[in-house]
N, C-alpha and C positions, 0 to 999 in steps of 0.2 A: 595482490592488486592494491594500490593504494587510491582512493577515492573521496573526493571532495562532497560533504552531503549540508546541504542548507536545511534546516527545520523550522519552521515558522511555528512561532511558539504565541499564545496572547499575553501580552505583557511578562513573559520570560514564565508561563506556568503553559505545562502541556496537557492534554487529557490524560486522564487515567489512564485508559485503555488504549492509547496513543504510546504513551511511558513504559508500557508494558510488552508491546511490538516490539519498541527500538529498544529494548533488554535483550529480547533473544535475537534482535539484528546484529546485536555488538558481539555477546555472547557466540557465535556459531560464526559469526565472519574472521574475528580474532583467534577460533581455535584454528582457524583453516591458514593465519597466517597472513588474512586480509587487514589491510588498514583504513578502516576507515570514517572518516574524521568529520563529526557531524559539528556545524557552526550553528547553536542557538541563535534565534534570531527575534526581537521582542516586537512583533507585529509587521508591517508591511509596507513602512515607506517606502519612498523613490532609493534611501541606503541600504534596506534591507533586499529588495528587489536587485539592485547591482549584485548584494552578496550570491544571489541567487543565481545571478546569469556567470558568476565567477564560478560556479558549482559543478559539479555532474550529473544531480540528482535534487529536487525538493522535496521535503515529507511537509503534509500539509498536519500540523500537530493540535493542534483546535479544534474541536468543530465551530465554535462563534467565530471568527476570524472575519474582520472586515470586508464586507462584499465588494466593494468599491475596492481596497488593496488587492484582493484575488484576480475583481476584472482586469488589473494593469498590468498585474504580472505574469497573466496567462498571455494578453495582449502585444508584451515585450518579449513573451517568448515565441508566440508566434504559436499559438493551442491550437489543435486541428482534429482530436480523435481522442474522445474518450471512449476509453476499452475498457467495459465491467462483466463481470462474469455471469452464462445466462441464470435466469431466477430458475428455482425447483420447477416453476410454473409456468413458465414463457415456451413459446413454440422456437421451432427455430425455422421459422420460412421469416421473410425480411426483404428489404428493399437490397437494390446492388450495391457494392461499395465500390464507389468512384476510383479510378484508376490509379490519381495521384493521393487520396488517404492510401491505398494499398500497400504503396509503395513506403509512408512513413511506418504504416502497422509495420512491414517488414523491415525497418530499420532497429525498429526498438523493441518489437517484440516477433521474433523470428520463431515461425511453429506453431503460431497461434492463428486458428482459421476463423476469420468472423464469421459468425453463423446470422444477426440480426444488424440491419443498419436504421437506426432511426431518426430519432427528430434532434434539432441541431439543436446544442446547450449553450449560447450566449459564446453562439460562434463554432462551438467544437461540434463533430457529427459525433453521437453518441451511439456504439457498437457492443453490441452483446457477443461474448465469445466464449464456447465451452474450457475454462480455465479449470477448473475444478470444482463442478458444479455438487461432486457430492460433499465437500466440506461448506461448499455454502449451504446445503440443506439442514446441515447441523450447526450453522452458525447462529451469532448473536438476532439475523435480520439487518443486520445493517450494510453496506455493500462495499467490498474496498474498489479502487478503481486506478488506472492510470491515464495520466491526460499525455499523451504523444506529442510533442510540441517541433514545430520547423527547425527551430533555434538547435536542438538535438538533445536537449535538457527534459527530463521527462519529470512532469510532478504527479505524487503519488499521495493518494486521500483513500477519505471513509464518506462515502454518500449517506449524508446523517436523516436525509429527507425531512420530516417534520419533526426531528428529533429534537426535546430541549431537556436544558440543564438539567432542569429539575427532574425528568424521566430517571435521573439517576441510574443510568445502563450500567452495568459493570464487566459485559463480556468482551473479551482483548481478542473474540476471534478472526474479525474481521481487520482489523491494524496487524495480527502476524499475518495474514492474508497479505495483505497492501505491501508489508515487506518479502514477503513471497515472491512478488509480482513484480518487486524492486530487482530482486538478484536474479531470477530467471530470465525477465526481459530487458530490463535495461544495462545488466554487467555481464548479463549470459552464464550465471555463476550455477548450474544444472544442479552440481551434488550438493551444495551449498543448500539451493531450495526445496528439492527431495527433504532432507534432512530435517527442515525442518515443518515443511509439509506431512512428509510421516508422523510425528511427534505431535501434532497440533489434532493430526487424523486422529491418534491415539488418546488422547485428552478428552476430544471430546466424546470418545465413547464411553468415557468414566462417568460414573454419576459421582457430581463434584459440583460446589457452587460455583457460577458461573465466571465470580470474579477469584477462582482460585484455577480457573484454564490454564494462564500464564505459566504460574507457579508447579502445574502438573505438565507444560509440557516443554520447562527447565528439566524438570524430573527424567523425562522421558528420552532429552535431551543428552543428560549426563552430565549437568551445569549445577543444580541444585544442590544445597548445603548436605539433604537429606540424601542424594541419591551420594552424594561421597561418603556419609558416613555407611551407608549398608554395603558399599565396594572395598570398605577401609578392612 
């Protein structure tokens, strides 16, 4: 598969924990033979926004990322349905989802049943759906999510909520999450996401500091420097 992927970057630097996703996106898609070709992009004007509608895919790479650029380019794509995974703690009784969200959830993400429909985010109806609720219970707390858009372009984030700079997070579970979410629903890429859904599962069951996830679940992977030298 060759694939077009925009990144919206803040002034050409990505988060941490953002950086360390699109490691094992590249990682795991390129051993399978996939190509795919991410276009740094240094914030959000009217040119970066084109680059984006030229794309397959958005990875939203910031969490600061201009509010006013995100409104226009959800806008231009035509946002309708964010899809995030339900909380450890949420029910799953919910409002109905309208017939024509249904119909995008199954375009881009096929197999996935919403279980919660709620309050509309600055346009998009916001949908709770059992993706893999027990890796979010082990995750950082932060939430990955995808925004379903009309246009067919799907952009893919981390719901930072009150989260700032300074909190200095350093868990990448929820960005390998978000590319999880990338290749299972919007490339359809199954074993791809398995793959590296098991290895992330496995990570974090290690006791390991949080910002060495990544790096244990390259390991787990069979990417890591470490794991060739004890196969060697």
């Amino acid at each position: 598969m060759d694939v077009r992927i925009a990144v919206v970057t803040k002034d050409g630097r990505l988060s941490k924990t953002t950086s360390q996703g699109i490691e094992i996106l590249k990682k795991v898609t390129g051993s399978h033979g996939h190509r795919f070709r991410l276009k740094m992009l240094k914030g959000l004007g009217q040119a970066e926004i084109d680059e984006c509608k030229k794309s397959d895919a958005v990875i939203l790479g910031h969490h600061s990322l201009c509010e006013e650029g995100l409104k226009e380019l959800k806008s231009q794509l035509g946002a309708a349905v964010r899809l995030m995974p339900l909380g450890a703690n949420e029910s799953c009784e919910g409002e109905v989802v309208p017939h024509e969200i249904s119909g995008l959830i199954s375009r881009s993400c096929l197999g996935v049943k919403p279980l919660k429909a709620g309050m509309a985010m600055n346009g998009e109806m916001l949908i709770r759906a059992d993706l893999f609720s027990e890796l979010v219970k082990s995750a950082s707390g932060l939430t990955p999510y995808v925004v379903v858009c009309k246009s067919g372009i799907d952009i893919h984030g981390i719901d930072t909520g009150v989260w700032q700079e300074e909190a200095n997070i350093c868990n990448p579970a929820a960005a390998v999450m978000a590319c999880i979410m990338m290749l299972r629903h919007t490339f359809h890429l199954e074993t791809e996401a398995q793959e590296i859904e098991l290895a992330l599962k496995r990570a974090l069951q290690k006791e390991c500091p949080e910002d060495l996830i990544s790096s244990m679940a390259l390991k787990e992977l069979g990417h890591s420097s470490s794991a060739k030298k004890q196969t060697a």
